[in-house]
MARBA-3410 file (N, C-alpha, C, O; in Angstrom, 1 decimal):
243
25.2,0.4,-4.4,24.9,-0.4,-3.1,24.2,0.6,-2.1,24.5,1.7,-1.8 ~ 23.3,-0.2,-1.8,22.6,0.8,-0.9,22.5,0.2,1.1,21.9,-0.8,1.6 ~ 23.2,1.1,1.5,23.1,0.6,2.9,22.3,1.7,4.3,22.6,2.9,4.5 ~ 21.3,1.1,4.9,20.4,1.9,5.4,20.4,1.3,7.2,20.6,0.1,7.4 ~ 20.1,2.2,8.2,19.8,1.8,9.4,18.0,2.3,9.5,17.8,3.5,9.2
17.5,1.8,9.7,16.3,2.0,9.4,15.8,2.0,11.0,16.1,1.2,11.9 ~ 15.2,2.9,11.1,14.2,3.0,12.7,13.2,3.6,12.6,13.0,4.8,12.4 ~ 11.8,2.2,13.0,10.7,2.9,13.5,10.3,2.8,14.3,11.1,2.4,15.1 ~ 8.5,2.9,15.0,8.0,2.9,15.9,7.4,1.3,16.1,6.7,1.2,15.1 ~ 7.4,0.5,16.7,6.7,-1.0,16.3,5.6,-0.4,17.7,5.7,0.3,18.6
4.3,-1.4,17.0,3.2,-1.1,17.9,3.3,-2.5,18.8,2.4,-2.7,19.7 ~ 4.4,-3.5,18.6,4.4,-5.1,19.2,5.5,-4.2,20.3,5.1,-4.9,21.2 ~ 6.3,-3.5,20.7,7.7,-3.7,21.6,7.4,-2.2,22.3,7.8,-2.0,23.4 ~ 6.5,-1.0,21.5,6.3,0.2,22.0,7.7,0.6,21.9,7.9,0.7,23.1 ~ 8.3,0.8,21.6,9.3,1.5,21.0,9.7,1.7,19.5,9.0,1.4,18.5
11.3,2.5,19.6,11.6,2.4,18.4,12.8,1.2,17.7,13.9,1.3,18.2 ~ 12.5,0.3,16.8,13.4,-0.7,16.8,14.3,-0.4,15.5,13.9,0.3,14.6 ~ 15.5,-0.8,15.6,16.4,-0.3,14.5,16.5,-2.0,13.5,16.3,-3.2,13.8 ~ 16.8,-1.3,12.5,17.6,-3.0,11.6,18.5,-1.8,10.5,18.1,-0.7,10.2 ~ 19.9,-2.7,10.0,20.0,-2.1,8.9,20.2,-2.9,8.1,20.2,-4.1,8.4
20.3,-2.5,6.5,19.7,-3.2,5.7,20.7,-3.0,4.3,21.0,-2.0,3.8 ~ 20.9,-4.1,4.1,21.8,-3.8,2.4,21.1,-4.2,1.1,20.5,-5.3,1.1 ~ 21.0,-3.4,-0.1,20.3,-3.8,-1.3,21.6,-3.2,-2.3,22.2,-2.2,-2.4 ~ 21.6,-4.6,-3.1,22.3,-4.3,-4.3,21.9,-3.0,-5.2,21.0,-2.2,-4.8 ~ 22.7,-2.8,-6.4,22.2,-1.1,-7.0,21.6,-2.2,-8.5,22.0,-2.0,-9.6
20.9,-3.0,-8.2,20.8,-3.7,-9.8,19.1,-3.3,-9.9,18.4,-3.4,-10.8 ~ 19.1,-2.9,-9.0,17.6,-2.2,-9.4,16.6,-3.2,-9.6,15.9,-3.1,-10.6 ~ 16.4,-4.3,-8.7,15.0,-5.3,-9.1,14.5,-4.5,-7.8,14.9,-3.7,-7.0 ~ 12.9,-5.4,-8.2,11.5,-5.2,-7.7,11.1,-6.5,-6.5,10.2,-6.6,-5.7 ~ 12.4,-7.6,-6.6,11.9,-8.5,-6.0,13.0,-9.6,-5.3,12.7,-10.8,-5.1
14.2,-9.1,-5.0,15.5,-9.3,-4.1,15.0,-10.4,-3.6,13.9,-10.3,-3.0 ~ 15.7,-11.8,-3.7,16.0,-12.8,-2.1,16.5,-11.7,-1.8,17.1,-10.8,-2.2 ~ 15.7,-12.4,0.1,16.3,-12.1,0.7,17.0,-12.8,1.9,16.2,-13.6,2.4 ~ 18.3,-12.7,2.5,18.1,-13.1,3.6,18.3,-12.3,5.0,18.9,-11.3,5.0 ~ 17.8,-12.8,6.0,17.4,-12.3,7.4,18.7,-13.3,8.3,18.9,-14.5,8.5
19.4,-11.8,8.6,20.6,-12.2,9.1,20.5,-11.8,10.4,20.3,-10.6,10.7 ~ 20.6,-13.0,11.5,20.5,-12.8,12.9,21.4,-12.9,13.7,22.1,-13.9,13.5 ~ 21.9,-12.1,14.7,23.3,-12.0,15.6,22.8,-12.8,16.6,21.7,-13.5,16.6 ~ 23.8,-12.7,17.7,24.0,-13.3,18.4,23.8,-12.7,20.0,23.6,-11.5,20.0 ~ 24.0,-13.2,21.2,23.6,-12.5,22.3,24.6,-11.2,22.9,25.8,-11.3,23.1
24.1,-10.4,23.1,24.7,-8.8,23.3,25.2,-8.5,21.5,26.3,-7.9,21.3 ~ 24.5,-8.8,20.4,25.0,-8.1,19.4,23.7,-7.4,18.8,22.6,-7.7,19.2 ~ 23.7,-6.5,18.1,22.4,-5.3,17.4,22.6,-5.6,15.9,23.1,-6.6,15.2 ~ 22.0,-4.4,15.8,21.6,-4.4,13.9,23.0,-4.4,13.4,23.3,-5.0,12.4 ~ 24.0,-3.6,14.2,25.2,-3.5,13.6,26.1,-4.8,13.4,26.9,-5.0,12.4
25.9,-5.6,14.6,26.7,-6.9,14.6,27.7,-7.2,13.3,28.9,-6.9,13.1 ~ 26.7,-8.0,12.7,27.1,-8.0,11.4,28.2,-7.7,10.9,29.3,-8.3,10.8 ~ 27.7,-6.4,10.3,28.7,-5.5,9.6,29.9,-4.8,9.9,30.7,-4.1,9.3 ~ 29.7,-5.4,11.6,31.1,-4.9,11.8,32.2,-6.0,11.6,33.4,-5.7,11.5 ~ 31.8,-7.1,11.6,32.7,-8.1,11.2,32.8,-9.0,9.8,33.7,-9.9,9.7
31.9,-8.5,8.9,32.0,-9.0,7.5,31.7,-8.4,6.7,30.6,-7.8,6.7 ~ 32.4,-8.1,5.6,32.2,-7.0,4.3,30.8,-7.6,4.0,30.7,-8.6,3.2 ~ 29.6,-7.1,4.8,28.7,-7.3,4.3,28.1,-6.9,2.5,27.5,-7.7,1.8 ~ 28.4,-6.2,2.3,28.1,-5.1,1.3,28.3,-6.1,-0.1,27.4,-6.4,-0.9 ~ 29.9,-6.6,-0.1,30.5,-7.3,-1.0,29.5,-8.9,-1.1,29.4,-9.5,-2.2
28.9,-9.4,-0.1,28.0,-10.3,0.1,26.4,-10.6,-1.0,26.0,-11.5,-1.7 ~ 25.9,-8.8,-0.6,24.8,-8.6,-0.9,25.7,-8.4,-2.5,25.4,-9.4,-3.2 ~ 26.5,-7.6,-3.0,27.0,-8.0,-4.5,27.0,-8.8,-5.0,26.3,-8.7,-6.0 ~ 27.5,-9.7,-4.8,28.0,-11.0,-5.0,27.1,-12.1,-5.4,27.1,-12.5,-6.5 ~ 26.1,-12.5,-4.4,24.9,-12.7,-4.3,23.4,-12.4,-4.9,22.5,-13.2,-5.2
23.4,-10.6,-4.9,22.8,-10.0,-5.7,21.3,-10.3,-4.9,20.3,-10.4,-5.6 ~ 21.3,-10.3,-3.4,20.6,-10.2,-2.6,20.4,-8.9,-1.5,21.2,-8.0,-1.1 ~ 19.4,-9.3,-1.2,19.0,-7.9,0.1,19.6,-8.7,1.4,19.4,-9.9,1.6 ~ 20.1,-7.9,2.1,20.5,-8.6,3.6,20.0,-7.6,4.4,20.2,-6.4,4.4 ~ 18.9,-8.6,5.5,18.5,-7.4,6.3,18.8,-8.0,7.9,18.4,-9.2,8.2
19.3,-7.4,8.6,20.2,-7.6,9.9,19.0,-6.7,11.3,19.4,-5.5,11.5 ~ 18.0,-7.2,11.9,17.3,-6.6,12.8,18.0,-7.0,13.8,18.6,-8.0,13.9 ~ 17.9,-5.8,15.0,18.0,-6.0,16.3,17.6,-7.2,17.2,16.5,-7.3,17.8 ~ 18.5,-7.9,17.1,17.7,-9.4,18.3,18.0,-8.8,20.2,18.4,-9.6,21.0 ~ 17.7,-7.6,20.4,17.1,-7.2,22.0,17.5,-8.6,22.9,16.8,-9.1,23.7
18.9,-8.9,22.5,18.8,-10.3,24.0,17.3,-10.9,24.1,16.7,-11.0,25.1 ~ 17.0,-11.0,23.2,15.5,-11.9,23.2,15.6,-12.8,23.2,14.9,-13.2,24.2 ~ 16.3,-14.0,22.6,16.6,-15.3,22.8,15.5,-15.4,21.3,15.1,-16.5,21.0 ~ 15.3,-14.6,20.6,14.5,-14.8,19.3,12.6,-15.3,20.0,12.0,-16.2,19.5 ~ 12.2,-14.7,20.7,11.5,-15.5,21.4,10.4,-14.4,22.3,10.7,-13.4,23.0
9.2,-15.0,22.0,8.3,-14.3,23.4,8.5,-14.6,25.0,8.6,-15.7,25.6 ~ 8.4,-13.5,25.4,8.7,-13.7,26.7,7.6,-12.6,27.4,6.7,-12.0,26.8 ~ 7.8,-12.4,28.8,6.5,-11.5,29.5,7.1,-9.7,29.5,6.6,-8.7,29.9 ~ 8.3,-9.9,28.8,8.8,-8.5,28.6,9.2,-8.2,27.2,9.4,-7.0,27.1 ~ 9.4,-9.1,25.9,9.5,-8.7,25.1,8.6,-10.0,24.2,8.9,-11.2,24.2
7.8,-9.6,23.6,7.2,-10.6,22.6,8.2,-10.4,20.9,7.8,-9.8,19.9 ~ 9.2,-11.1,21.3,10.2,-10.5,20.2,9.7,-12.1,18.9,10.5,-12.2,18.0 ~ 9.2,-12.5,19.0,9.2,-13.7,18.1,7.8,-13.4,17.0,7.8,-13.4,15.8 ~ 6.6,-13.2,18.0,5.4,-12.5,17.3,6.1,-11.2,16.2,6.2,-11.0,15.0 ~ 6.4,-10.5,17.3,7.1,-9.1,16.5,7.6,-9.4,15.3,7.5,-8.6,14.3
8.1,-10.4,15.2,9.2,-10.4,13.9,8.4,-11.0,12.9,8.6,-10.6,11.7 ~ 7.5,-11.9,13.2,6.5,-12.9,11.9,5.5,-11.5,12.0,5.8,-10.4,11.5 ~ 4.7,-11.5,12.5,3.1,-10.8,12.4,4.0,-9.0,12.0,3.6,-8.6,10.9 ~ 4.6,-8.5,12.3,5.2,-7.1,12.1,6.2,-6.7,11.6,6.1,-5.6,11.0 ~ 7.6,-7.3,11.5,8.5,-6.9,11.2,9.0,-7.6,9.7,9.8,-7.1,8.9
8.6,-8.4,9.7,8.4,-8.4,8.3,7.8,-8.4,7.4,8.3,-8.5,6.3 ~ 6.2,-8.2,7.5,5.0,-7.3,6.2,5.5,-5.8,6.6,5.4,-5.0,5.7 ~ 6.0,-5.5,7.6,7.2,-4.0,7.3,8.0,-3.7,6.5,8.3,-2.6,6.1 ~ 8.8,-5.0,6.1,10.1,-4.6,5.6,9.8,-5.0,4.3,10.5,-4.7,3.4 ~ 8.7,-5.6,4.3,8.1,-6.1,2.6,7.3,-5.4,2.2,7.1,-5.5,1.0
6.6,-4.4,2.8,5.8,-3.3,2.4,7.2,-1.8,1.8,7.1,-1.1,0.8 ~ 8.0,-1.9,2.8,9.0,-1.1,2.6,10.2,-0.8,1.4,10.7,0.2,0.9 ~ 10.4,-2.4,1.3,12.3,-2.4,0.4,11.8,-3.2,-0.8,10.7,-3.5,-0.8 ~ 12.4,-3.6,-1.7,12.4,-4.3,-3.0,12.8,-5.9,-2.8,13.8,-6.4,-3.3 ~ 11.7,-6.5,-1.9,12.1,-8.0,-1.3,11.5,-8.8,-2.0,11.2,-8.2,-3.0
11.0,-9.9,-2.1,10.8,-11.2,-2.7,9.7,-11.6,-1.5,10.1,-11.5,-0.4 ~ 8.5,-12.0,-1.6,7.7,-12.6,-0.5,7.5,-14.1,-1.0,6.6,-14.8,-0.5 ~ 8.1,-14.5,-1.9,8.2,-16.1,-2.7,9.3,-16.6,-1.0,10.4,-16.3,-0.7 ~ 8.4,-17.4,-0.4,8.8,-18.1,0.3,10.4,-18.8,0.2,11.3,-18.9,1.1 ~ 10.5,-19.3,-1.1,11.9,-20.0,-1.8,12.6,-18.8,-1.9,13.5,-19.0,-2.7
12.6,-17.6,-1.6,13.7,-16.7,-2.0,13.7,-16.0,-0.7,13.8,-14.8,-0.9 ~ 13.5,-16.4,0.8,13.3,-15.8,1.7,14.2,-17.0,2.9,13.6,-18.0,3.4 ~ 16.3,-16.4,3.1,16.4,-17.4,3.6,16.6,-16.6,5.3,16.7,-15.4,5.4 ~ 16.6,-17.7,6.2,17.3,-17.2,7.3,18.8,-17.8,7.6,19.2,-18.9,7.3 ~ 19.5,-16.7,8.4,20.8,-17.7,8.7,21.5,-16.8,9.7,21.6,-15.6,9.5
21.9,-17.3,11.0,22.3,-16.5,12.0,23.2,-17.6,12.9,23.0,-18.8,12.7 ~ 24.2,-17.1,13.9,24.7,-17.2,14.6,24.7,-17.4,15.9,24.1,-16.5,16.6 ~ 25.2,-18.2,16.5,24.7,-18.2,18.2,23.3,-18.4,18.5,22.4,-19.2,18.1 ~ 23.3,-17.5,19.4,21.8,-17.2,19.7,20.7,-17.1,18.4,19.6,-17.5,18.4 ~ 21.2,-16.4,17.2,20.6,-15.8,16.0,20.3,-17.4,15.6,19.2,-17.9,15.6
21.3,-18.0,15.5,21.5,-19.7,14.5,20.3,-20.1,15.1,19.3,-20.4,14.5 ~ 20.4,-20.1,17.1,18.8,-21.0,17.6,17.6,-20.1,16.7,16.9,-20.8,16.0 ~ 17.3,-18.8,16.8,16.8,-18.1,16.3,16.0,-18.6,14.9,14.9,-19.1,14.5 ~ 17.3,-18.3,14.2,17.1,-18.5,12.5,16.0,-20.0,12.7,14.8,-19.9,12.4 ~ 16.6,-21.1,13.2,16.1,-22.2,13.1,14.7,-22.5,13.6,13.7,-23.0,13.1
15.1,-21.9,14.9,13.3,-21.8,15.3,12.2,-20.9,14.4,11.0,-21.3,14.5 ~ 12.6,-20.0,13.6,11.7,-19.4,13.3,11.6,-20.1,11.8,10.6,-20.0,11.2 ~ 12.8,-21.0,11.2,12.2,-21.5,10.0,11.3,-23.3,10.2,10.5,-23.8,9.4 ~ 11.8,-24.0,11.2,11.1,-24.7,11.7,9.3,-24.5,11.9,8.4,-25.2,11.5 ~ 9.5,-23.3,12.5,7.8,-22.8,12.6,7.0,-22.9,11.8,6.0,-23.6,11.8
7.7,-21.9,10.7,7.5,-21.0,9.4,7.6,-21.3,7.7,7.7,-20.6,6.7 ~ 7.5,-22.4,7.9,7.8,-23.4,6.4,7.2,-22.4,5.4,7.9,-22.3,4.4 ~ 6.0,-21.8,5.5,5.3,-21.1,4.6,5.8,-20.1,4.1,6.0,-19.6,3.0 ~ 6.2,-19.6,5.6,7.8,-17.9,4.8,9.0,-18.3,4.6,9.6,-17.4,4.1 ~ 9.7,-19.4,4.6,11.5,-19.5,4.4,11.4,-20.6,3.6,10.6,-21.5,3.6
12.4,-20.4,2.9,12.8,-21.7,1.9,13.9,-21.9,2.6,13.6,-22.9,3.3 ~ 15.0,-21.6,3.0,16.2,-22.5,3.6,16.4,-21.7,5.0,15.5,-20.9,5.4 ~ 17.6,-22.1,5.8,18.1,-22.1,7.0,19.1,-22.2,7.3,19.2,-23.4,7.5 ~ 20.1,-21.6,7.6,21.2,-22.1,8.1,21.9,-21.3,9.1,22.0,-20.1,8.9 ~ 22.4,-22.0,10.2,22.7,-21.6,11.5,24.1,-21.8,11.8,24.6,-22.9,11.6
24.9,-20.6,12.2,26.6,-21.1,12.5,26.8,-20.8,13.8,26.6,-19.7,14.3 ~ 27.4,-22.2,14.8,27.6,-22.3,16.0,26.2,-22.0,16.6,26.1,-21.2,17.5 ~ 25.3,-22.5,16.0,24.1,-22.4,16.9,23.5,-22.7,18.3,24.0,-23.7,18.8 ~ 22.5,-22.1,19.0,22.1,-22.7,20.9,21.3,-24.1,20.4,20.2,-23.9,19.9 ~ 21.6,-25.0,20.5,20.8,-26.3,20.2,20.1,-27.0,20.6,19.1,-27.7,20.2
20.9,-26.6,22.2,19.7,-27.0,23.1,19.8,-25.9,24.3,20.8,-25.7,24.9 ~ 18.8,-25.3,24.4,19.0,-24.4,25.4,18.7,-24.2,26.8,18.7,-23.1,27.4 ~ 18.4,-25.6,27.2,19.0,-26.2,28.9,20.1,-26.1,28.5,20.4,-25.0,28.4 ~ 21.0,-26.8,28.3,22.1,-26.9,28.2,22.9,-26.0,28.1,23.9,-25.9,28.7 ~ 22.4,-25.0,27.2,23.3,-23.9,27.2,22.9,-22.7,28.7,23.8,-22.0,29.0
22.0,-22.7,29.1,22.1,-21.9,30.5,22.7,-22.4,31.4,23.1,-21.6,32.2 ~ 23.0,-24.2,31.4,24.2,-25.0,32.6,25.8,-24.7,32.4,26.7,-24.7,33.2 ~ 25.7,-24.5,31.0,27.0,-24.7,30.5,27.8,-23.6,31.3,27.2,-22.8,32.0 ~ 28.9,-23.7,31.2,29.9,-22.5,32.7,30.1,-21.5,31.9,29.9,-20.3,32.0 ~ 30.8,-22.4,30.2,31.1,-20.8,29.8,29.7,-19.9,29.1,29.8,-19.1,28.2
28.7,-20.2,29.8,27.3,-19.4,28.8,27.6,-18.1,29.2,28.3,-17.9,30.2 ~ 27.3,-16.9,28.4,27.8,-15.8,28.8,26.4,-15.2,29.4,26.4,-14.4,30.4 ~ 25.4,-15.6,29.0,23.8,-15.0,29.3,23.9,-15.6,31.0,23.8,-16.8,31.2 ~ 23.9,-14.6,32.3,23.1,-15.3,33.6,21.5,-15.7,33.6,20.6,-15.1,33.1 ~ 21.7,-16.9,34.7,20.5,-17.9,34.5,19.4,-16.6,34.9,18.6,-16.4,34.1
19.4,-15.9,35.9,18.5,-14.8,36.0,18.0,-14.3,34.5,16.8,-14.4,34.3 ~ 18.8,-13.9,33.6,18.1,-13.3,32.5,17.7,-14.7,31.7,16.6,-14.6,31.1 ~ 18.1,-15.7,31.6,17.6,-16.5,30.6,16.2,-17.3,31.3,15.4,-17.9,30.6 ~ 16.1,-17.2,32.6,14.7,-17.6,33.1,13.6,-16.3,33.4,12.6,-16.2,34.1 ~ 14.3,-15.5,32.8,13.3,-14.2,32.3,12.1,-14.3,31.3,11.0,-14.0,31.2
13.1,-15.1,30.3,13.1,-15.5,28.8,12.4,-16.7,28.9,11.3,-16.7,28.5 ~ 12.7,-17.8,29.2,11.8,-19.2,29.7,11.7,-19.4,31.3,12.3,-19.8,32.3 ~ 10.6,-18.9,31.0,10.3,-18.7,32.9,9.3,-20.3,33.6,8.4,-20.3,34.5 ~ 9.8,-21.5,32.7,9.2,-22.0,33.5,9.8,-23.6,32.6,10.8,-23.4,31.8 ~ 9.4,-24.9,32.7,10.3,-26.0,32.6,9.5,-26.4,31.2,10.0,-27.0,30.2
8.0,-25.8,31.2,7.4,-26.5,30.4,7.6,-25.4,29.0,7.7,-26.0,28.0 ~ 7.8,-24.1,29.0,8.7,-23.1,28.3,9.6,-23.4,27.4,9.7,-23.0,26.2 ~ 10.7,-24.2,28.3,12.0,-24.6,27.9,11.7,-25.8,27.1,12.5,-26.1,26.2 ~ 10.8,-26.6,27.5,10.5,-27.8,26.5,9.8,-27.1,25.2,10.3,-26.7,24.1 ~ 8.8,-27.0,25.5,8.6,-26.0,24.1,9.0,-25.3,22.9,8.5,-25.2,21.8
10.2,-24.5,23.7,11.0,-24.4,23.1,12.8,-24.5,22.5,13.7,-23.8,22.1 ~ 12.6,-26.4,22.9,13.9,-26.7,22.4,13.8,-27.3,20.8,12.9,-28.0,20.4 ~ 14.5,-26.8,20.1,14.8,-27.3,18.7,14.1,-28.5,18.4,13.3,-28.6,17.5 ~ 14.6,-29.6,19.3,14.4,-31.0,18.7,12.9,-31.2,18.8,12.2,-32.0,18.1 ~ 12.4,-30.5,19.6,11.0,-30.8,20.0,9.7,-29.7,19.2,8.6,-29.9,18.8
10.7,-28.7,19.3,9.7,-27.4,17.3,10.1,-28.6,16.0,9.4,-28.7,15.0 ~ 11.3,-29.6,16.1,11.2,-30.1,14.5,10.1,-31.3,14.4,9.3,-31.6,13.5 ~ 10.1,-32.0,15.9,9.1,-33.3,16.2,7.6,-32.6,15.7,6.9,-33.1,14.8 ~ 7.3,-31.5,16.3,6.4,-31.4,16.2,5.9,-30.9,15.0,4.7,-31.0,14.8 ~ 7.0,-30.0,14.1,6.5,-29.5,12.7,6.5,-30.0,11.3,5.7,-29.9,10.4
7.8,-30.9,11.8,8.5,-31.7,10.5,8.5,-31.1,9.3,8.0,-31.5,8.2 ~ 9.5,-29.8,9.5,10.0,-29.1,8.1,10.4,-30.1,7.5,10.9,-31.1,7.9 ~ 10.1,-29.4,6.0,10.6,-30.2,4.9,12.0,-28.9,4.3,12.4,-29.2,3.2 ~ 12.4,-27.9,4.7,13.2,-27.3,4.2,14.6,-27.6,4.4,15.1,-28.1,5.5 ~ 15.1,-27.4,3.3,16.6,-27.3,3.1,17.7,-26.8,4.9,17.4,-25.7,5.4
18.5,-27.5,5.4,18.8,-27.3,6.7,20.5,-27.5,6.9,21.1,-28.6,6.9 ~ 21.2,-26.0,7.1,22.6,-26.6,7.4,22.9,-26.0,8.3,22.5,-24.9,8.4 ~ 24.2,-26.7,9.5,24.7,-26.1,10.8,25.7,-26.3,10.7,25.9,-27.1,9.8 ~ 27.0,-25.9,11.3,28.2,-26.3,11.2,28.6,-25.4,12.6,27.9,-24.3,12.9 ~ 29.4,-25.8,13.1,30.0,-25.6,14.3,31.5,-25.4,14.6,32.0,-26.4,14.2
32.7,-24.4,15.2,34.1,-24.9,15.0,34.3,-26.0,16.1,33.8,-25.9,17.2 ~ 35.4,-27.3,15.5,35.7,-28.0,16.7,35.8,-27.8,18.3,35.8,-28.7,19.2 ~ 35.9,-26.5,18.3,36.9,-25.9,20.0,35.8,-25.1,20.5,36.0,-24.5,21.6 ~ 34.7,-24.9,19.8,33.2,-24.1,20.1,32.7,-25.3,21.6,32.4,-26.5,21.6 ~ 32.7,-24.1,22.7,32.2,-24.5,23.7,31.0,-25.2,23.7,30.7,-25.9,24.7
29.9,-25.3,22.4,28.6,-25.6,22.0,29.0,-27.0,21.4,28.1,-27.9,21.6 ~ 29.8,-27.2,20.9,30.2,-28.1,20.1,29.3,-29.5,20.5,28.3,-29.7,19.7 ~ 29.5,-30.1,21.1,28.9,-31.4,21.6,27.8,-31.7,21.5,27.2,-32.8,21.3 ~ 27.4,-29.9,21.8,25.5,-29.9,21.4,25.2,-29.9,20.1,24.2,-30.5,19.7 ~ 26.0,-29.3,19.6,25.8,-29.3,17.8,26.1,-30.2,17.7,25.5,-30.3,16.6
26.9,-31.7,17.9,26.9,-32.7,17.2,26.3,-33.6,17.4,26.3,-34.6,16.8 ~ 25.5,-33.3,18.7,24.0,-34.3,18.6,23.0,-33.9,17.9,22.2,-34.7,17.3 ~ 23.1,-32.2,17.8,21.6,-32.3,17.2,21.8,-32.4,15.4,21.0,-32.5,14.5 ~ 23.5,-32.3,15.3,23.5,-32.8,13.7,23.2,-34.3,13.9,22.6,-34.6,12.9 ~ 23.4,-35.5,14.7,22.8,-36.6,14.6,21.4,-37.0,14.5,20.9,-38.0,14.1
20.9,-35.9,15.1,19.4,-36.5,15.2,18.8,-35.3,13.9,17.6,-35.5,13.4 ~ 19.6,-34.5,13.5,18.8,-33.9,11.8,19.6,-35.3,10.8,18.9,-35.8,9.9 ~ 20.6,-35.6,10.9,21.3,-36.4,10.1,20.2,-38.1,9.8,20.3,-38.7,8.8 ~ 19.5,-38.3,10.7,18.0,-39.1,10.7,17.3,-38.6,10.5,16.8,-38.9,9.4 ~ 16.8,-37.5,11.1,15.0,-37.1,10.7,15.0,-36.0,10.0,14.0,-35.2,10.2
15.8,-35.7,9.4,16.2,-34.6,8.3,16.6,-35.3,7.0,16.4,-34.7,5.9 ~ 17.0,-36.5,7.0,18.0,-37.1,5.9,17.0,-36.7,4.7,15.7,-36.8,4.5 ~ 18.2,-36.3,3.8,17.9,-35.7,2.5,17.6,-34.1,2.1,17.4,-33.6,1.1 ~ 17.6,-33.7,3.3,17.4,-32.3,3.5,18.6,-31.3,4.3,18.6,-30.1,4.3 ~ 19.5,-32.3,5.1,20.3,-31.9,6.0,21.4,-31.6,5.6,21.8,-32.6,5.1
22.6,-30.6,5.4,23.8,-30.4,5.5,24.7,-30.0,7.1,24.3,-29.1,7.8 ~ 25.4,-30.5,7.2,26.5,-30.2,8.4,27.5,-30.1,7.9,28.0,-31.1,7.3 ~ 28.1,-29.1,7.9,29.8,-28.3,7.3,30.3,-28.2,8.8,30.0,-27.5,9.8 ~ 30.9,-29.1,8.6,32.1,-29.2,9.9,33.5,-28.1,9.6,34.0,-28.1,8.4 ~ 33.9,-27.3,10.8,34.7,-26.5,10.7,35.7,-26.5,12.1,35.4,-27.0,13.1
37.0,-25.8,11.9,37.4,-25.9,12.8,37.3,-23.9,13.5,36.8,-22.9,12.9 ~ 37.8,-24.0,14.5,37.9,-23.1,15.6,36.5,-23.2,16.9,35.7,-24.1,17.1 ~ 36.5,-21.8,17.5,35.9,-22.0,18.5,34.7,-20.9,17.9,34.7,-20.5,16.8 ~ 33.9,-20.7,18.9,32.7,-19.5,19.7,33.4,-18.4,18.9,34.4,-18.2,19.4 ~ 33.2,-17.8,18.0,33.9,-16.5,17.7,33.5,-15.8,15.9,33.2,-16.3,14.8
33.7,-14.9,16.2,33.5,-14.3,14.8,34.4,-14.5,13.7,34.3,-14.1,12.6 ~ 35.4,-15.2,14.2,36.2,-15.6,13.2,35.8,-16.7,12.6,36.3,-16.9,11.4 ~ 35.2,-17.6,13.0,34.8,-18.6,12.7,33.8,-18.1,11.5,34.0,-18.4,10.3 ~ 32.6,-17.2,12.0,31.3,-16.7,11.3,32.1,-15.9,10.5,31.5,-16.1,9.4 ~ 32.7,-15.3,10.2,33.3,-14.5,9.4,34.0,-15.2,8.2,33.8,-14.9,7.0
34.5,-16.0,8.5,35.2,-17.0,7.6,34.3,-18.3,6.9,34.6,-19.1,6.0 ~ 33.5,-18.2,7.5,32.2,-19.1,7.0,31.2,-18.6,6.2,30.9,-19.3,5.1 ~ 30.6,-17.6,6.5,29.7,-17.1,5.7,29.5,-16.8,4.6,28.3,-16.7,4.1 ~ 30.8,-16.6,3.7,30.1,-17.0,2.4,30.4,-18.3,1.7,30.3,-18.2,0.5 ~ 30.8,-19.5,2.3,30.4,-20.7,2.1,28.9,-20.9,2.4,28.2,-21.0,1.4
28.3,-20.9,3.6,27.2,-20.7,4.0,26.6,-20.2,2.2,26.5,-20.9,1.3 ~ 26.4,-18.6,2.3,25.5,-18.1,1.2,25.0,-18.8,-0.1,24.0,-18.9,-0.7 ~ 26.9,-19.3,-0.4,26.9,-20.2,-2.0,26.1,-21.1,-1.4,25.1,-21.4,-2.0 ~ 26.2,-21.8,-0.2,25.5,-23.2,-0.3,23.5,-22.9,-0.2,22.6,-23.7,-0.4 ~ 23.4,-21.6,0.1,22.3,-21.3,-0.3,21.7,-21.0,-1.4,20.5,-21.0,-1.4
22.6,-20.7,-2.8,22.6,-20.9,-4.1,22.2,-22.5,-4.6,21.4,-22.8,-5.5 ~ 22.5,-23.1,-4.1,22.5,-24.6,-4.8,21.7,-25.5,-4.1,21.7,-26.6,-4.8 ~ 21.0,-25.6,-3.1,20.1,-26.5,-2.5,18.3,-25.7,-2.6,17.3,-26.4,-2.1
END
């Protein structure tokens, strides 16, 4: 097993960005992969500090690669073009780089929180790079989540990030799926006691219609927390085996 923190120079952020990255020791040329996204105030490390990542990428017999989400909100903004960065650069990097799979169907995303809006928005976009998606306790809607009391992000930094009304419409979920109409494989699940909760069970109603046949919702219990994601994720993975 090979586990790596990888840092270079990106010519999109002008700095140096970190991800680290797990590959099985089975020695292929062409690893699924998936692109595993944290959540707000979490790094490359996230992850792995809370799930035997390693035993995953075994198991599985996949590459997991965990990049720095910079409080980006997954997203261009006038200080970080973190969304370009990751399609146009950061990933013909990491496919130029590691023993990955560029077969669309072997390229999944799946993140958490902020990561889950993330993951989704970027496979909504991106039909052509991901075969599946799956988001735990994901931002659903993200008006709502800057009103909500317990949001941990202040509205100052999140109107950094959408600095404007027509921004936020833009970039809400329901309104990237109206306008893309993925046909990919899609599952969310949420814990009952998850301050998001309410949001996730609307927008599983409205994938549960304009998704049907494509949609899973794994209902779970607890709250906001890594216990939840911790204890979920490798349901999550198998269910990326079989759809």
């Amino acid at each position: 097993m090979v586990l790596m923190n990888l840092s270079y120079r990106t010519n999109y952020l002008h700095t140096y960005f970190k991800t680290t990255v797990v590959i099985p020791d089975t020695n292929k040329s062409d690893y699924p992969v998936v692109w595993l996204l944290h959540g707000y105030t979490g790094d490359n490390t996230a992850w792995s500090k809370h799930v035997y990542i390693e035993e995953l990428a075994r198991k599985y017999d996949w590459t997991i690669i965990m990049p720095d989400g910079l409080n980006s909100f997954y997203s261009d903004s006038k200080f970080i073009p973190y969304e370009s960065f990751f399609m146009e650069e950061f990933i013909p990097k990491m496919q130029n780089l590691l023993p990955i799979s560029r077969d669309p169907q072997k390229n999944y995303l799946v993140g958490s929180s902020m990561g889950g809006y993330g993951a989704l928005k970027f496979a909504f976009k991106n039909t052509d790079k991901f075969g599946k998606v799956a988001a735990l306790s994901p931002i659903t809607d993200i008006e709502h989540f800057r009103d909500n009391p317990q949001c941990p992000m202040s509205q100052e930094v999140f109107n950094a990030i959408f600095d404007s009304p027509e921004k936020i419409a833009k970039n809400q979920l329901i309104n990237l799926y109206n306008n893309r109409q993925p046909k990919l494989p899609i599952l969310t699940l949420c814990g009952d006691s998850d301050f998001m909760h309410e949001d996730n069970v609307m927008f599983k109603n409205f994938l549960s219609i304009h998704a049907k046949g494509h949609y899973t919702w794994m209902p779970v219990s607890g709250n906001h927390s890594w216990k939840v994601w911790s204890e979920n994720i490798d349901p999550v993975f198998n269910w990326l085996t079989k759809n």
